[in-house]
Structure formats: C-alpha cells, structure tokens
C-alpha positions as CSV (number, residue, x, y, z in Angstrom):
1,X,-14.2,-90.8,15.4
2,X,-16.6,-88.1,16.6
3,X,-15.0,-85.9,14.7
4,X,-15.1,-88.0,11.3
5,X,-19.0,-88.1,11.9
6,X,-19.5,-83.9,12.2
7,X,-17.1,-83.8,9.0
8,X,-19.6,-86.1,7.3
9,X,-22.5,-84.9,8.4
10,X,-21.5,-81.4,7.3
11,X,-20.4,-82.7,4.0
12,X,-23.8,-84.2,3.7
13,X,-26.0,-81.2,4.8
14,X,-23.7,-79.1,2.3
15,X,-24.7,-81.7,-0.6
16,X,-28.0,-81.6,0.3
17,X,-28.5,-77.7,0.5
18,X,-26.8,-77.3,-3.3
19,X,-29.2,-80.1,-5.0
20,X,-32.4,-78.0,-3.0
21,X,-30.7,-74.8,-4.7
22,X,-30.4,-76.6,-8.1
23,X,-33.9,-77.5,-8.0
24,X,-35.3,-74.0,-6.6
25,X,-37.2,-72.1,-9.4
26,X,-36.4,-68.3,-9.6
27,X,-39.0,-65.5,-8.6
28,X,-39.5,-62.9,-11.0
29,X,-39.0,-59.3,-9.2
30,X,-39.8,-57.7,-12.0
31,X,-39.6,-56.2,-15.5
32,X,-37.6,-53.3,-16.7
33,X,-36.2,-51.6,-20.0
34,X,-32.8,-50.0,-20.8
35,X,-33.9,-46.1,-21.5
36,X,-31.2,-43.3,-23.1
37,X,-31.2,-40.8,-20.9
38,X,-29.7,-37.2,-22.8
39,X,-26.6,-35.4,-22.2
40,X,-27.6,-32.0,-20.0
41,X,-26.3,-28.9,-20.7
42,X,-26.2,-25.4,-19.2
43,X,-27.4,-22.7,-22.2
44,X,-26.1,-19.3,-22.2
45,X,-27.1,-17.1,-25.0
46,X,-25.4,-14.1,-26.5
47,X,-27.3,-11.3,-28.6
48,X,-25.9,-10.5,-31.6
49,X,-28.6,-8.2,-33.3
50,X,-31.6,-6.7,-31.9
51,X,-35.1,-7.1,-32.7
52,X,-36.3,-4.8,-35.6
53,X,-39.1,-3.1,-37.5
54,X,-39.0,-2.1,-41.3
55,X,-41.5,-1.1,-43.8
56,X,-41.6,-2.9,-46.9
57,X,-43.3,-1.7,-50.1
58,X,-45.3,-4.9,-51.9
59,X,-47.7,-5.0,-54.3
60,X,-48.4,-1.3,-54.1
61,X,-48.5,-1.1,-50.6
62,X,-46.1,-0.9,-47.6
63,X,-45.9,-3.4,-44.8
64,X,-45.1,-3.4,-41.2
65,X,-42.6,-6.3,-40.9
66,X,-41.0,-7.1,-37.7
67,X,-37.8,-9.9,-37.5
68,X,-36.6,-10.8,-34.5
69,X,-33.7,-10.6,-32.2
70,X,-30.9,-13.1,-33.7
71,X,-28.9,-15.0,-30.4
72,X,-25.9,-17.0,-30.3
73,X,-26.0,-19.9,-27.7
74,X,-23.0,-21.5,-26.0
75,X,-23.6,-24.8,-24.4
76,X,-21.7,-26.0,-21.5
77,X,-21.7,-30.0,-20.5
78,X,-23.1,-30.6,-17.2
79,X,-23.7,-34.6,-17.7
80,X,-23.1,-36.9,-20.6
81,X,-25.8,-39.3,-21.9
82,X,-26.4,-42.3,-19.7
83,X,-28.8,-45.1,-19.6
84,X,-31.4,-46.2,-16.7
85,X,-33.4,-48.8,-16.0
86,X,-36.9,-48.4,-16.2
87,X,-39.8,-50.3,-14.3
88,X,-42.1,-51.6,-16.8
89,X,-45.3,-54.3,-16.2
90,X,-44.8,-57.9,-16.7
91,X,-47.4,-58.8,-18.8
C-alpha cells in the first residue's frame, strides 16, 4: 500500500513537472549569423624572370621603362573553407 502511494505520487510530481515545462516560455541567449570563413593556404613563390630596365624610343625620344620581376606561386592547403557562428545584436 505504501508503496502504491510513492508510485503515485511520483507519477503525479512527474505529470506535473512536464505540463510546468510545456508552459515555460524560452529565453533568448542570443543572436548569431552563419559566416564563410576561406580556405587557408601556405604561398610559396618561384622567380621565373628578373626585374628589368630598357630604353624605349617613342615619339622622338627614348624612355626609361622598368617591368618587373615575373613569380610563379604554388599554393599549399592548410585548411578548407568552413563556416562559424558569429555573435550579432538582437535588435
């Protein structure tokens, strides 16, 4: 008999906890937006020509012109692209 009445009462405590949980509101923690973050990678670069100088004749003259060094990059992947979540205000 005792036993009956704890079952019971537990059942009844258990009901009543789950309606007070139905009828909680939730609480906003906050706000936040999915942001892309972009692949990293480690650049080495090769030279392939060095920087030069040549004279140019134009329009009766001759010009200094100077182009630069040409380099050839080769890209390594340290991490792929990945999203975060970012903390923004609730307004």
């Amino acid at each position: 008999m005792i036993g009956r009445t704890l079952m019971t009462g537990a059942c009844l405590a258990l009901v009543a906890a789950t309606a007070q949980a139905e009828n909680a509101k939730p609480r906003l923690l906050g706000c936040y937006k999915r942001v892309l973050m972009p692949a990293e990678y480690n650049v080495t670069k090769t030279k392939i020509k060095d920087a030069e100088r040549k004279y140019v004749k134009r329009n009766g003259r001759y010009e200094l012109l100077e182009y630069p060094a040409v380099f050839e990059e080769h890209k390594t992947l340290i991490k792929g692209e990945y999203y975060v979540m970012q903390e923004i205000p609730c307004n």
